[in-house]
C-alpha positions as CSV (number, residue, x, y, z in Angstrom):
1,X,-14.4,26.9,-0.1
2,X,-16.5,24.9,-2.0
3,X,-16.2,23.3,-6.0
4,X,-17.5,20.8,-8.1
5,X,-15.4,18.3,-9.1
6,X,-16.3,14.9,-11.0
7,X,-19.6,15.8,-9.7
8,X,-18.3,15.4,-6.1
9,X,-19.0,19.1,-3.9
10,X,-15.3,19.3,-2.6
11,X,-14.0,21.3,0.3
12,X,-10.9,22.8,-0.1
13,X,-8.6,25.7,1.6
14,X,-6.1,27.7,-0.8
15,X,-3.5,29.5,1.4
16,X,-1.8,31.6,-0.7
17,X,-0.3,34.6,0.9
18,X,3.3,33.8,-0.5
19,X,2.1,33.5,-3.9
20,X,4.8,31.2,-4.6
21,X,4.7,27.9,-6.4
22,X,1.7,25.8,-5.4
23,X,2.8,22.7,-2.8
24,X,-0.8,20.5,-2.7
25,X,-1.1,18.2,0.2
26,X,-3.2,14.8,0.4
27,X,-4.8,12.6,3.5
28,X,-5.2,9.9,4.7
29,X,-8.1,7.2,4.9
30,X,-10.8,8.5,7.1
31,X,-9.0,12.0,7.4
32,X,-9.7,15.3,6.1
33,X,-7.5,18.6,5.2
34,X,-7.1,19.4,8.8
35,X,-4.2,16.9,9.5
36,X,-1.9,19.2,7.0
37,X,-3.3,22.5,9.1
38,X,0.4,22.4,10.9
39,X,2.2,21.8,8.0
40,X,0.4,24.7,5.8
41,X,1.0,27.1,8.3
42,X,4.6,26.5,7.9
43,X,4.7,26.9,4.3
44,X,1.8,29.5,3.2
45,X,4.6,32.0,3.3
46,X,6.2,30.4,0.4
47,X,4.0,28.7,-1.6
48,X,0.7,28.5,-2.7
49,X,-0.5,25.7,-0.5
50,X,-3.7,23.8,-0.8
51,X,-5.5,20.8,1.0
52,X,-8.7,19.6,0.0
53,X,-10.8,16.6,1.2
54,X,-11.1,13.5,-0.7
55,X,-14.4,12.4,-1.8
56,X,-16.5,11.0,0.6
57,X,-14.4,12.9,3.3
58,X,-14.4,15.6,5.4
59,X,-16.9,18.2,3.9
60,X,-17.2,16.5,0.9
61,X,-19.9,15.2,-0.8
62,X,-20.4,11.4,-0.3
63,X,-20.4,9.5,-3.5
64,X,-23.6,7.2,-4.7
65,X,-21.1,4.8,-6.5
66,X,-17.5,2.9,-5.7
67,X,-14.4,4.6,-6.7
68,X,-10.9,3.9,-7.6
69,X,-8.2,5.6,-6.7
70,X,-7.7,6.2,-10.0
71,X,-10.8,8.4,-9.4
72,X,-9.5,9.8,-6.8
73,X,-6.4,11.3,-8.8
74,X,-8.8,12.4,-11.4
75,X,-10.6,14.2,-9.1
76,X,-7.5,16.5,-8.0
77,X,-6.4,16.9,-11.9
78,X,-10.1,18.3,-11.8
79,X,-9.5,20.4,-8.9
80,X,-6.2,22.1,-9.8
81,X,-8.3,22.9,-13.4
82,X,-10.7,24.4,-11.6
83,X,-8.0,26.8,-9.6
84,X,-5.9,27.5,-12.5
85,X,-2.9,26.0,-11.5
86,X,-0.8,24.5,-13.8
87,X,1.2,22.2,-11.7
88,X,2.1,21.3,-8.3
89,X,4.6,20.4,-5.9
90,X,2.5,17.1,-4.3
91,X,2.5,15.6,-1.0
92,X,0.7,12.7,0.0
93,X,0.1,10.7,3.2
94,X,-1.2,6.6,3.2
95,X,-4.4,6.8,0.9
96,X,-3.3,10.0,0.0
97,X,0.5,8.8,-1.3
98,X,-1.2,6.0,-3.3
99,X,-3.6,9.0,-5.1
100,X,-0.4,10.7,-5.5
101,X,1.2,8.3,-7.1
102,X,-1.8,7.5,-9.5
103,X,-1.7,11.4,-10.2
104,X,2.1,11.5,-10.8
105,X,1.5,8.7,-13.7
106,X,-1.7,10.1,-15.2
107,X,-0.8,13.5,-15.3
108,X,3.1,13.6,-15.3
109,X,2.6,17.5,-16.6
110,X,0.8,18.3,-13.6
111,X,3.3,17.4,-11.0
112,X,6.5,19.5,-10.1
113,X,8.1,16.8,-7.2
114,X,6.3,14.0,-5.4
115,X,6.6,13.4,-1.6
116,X,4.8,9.9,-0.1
117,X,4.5,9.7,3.3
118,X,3.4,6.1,5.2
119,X,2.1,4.9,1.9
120,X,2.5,1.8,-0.7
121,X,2.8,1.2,-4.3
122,X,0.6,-1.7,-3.6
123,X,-1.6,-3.9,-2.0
124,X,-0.4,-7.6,-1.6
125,X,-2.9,-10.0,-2.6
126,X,-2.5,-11.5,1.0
127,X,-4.2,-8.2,2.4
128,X,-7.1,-7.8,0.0
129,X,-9.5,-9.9,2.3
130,X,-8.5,-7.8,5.6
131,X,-9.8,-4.4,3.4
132,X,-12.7,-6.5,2.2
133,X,-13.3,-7.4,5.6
134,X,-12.8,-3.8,7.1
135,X,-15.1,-2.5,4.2
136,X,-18.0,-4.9,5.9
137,X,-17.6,-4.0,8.7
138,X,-18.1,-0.4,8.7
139,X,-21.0,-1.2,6.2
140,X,-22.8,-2.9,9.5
141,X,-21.5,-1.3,12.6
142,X,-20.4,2.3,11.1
143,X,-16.8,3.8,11.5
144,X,-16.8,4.6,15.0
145,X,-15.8,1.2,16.5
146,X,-12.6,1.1,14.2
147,X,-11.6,4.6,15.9
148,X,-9.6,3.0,19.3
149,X,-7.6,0.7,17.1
150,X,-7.0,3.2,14.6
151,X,-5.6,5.5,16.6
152,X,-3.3,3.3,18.1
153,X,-2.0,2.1,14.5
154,X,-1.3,5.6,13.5
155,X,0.3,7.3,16.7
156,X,2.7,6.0,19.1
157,X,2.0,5.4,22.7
158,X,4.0,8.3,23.8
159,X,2.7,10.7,21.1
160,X,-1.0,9.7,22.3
161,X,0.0,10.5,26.0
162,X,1.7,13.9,25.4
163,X,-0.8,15.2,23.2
164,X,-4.5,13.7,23.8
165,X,-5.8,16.9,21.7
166,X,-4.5,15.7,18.6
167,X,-5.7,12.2,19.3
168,X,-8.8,13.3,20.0
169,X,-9.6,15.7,16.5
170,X,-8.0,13.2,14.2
171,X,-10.4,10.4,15.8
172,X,-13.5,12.9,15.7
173,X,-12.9,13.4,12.2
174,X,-12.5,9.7,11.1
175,X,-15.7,9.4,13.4
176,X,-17.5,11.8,11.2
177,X,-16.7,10.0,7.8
178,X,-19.7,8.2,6.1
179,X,-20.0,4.6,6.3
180,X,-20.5,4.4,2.8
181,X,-17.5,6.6,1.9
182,X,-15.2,4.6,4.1
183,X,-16.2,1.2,2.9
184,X,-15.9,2.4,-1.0
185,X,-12.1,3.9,0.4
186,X,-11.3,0.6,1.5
187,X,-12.3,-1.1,-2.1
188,X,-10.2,1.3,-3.6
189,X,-7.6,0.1,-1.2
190,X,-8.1,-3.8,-1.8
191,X,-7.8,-3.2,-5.8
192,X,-4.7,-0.3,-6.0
193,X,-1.6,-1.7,-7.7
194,X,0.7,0.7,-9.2
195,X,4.3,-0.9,-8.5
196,X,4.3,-2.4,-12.0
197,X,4.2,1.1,-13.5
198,X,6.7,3.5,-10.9
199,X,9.5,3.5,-13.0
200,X,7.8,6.1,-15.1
201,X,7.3,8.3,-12.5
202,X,10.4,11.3,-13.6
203,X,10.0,13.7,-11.2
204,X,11.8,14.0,-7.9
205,X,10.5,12.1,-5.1
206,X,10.9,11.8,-1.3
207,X,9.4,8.6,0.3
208,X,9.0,8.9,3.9
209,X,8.0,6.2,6.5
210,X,7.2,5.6,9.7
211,X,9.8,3.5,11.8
212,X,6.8,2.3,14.2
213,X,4.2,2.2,11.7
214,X,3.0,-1.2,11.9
215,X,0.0,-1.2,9.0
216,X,3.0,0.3,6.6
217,X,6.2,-1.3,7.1
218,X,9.1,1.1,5.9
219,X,10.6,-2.1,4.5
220,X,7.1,-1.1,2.0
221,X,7.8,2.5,1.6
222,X,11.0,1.8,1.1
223,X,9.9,-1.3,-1.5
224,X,8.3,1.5,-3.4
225,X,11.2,4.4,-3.0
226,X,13.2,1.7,-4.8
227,X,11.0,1.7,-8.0
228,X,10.9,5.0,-8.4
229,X,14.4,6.3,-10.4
230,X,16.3,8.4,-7.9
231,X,13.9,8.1,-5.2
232,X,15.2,9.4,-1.8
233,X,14.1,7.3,1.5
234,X,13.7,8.6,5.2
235,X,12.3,7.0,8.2
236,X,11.0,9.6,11.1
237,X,10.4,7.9,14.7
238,X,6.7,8.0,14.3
239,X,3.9,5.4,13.7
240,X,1.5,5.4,10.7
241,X,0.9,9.6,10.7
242,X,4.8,10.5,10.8
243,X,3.8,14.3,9.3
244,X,1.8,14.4,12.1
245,X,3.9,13.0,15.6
246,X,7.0,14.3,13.9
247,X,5.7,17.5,11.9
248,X,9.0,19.3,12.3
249,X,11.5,17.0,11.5
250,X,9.1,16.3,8.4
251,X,8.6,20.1,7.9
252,X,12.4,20.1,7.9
253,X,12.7,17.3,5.2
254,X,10.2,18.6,2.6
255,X,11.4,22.0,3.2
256,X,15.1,20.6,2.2
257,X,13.9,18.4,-0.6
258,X,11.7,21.5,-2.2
259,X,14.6,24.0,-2.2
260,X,16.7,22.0,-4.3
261,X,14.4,21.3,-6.7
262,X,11.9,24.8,-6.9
């Protein structure tokens, strides 16, 4: 399906079979709504379950201008407008945790319970030249010849070797993502900083990390898990995409952390 949002054409898929509260899951940099295609299958029953793609991703229109990831949270406020739903239980993984958390202190109405996978509260100021630097790249050789690199950051050796077929459709997607749109992502990147501003964040929260994740240190996740009140931490045996390599031990976890709280 197809709406309008911030004038952005967005994709999204609604699975809503269950008709129970709506759980809205978020990706990652150079992803699109297929990575939570595992995860929605396990909860469609249940919940009304959405995915969308991010602007500039997946099916989604490419912007003409930068964006924030302010922006970025506006544009799923916009979304869940558009669908009629109130509120939503919100899960978000790397770029997708940080729009989370901008989204879970813009529109603290909207958001039931917050679960951040693999992400940050904030970029140090020692990394904002390796996202300016990524962002110039892509702008003169195109996305594909970060893919190897990528892929190695985000999965583990042994994950990649038992199942090439996931390997292979996440990198085809991030392939497939505009230039433009990834270089604007990385901006947003370079400039988010929210940590100042997560103690106002009152609804309950699950951070998850990656124990391998090398590009997001759980000492990070956990860093932000800290500054949100009551905040519970896990680390998974995964790299960068733990909903991904370990989707049912992850599965497992949200499931947990929603039934004490729907």
């Amino acid at each position: 399906m197809q709406v309008t949002i911030n004038g952005i054409e967005t994709r999204y898929v609604l699975d809503n079979e269950g008709g129970g509260p709506w759980l809205t899951f978020v990706h990652q940099l150079g992803g699109d709504l297929s990575v939570w295609d595992q995860l929605a299958g396990y909860f469609r029953d249940d919940y009304t379950v959405l995915r969308y793609d991010l602007r500039g991703h997946g099916a989604s229109a490419v912007p003409d201008k930068p964006f924030t990831v302010a922006d970025l949270a506006a544009d799923l406020a916009a979304l869940l407008d558009a669908l009629g739903a109130p509120s939503t239980h919100l899960v978000g993984l790397s770029l997708g945790g940080m729009t989370a958390q901008h989204f879970a202190l813009d529109y603290p109405s909207k958001v039931e319970t917050l679960t951040l996978a693999d992400t940050l509260s904030r970029t140090p100021p020692e990394n904002r030249a390796l996202w300016e630097q990524r962002a110039a790249t892509v702008r003169r050789e195109g996305v594909a010849g970060l893919v190897p690199a990528t892929l190695e950051r985000w999965l583990t050796a042994d994950f990649r070797q038992a199942h090439p077929e996931v390997v292979e459709q996440i990198g085809e997607v991030m392939t497939q993502t505009s230039a433009q749109s990834y270089a604007f992502a990385c901006e947003a990147l370079r400039d988010f900083d929210v940590h100042a501003r997560l103690g106002g964040i009152r609804v309950p929260t699950l951070a998850v990390a990656g124990r391998h994740d090398p590009g997001t240190p759980p000492a990070a996740t956990e860093a932000m898990a800290r500054a949100i009140p009551g905040a519970r931490f896990e680390v998974l045996e995964a790299a960068h995409l733990a909903p991904v390599e370990q989707s049912h031990r992850f599965a497992a976890l949200l499931e947990t952390f929603l039934d004490t709280r729907v």
